[in-house]
N, C-alpha and C positions, 0 to 999 in steps of 0.2 A: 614133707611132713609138717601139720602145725604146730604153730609152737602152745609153749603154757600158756599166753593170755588168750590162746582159739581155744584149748583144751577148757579152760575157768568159764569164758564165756558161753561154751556149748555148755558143762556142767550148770551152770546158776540158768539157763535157759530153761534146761530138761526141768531139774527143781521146782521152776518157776510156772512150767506148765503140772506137772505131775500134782504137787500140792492142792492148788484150787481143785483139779478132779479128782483128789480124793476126799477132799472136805466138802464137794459138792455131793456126796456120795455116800458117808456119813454126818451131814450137815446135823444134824437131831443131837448126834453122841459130839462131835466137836466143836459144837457152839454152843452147847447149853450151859460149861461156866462161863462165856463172856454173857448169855443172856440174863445169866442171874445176879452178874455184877452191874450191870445197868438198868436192871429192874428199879432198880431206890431212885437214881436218874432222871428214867421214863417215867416214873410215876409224879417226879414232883414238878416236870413241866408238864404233864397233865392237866395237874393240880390247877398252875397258874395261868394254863392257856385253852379258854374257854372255846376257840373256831371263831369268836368274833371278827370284823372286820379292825375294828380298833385293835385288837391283838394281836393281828398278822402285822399292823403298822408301827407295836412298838417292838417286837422280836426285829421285823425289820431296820428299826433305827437306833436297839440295842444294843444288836450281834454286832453291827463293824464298829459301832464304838465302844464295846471292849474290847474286839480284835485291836482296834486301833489303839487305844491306849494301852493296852500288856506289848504290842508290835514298839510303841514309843516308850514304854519304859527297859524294855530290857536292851534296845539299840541306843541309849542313850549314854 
């Protein structure tokens, strides 16, 4: 017979599959408040990122130097 951590881990498995295929299924009804919460987001990197080549190169030398510094301030 298995025990409680094969009975958790079959449960959070099923969960785990079940989910996605039901939000892939109603994807329209269960995504549309995250869509409207990142609406303001998406639009204002829009805003500032024209597809130029220069702008793929400063998003590129941006993003890890904020990652990296928010990464080096709060492990400090």
């Amino acid at each position: 017979m298995p025990g409680g951590a094969a009975w958790l881990g079959g449960a959070t498995a099923t969960v785990g599959a079940v989910l996605p295929a039901a939000a892939s299924l109603w994807w329209q009804k269960a995504w549309a408040p995250l869509r409207r919460a990142l609406l303001v987001p998406v639009r204002a990197v829009k805003a500032v990122h024209g597809g130029s080549l220069g702008d793929y190169a400063l998003w590129f030398v941006t993003g890890p130097a904020v990652l990296g510094a928010g990464w080096g301030l709060t492990l400090r």
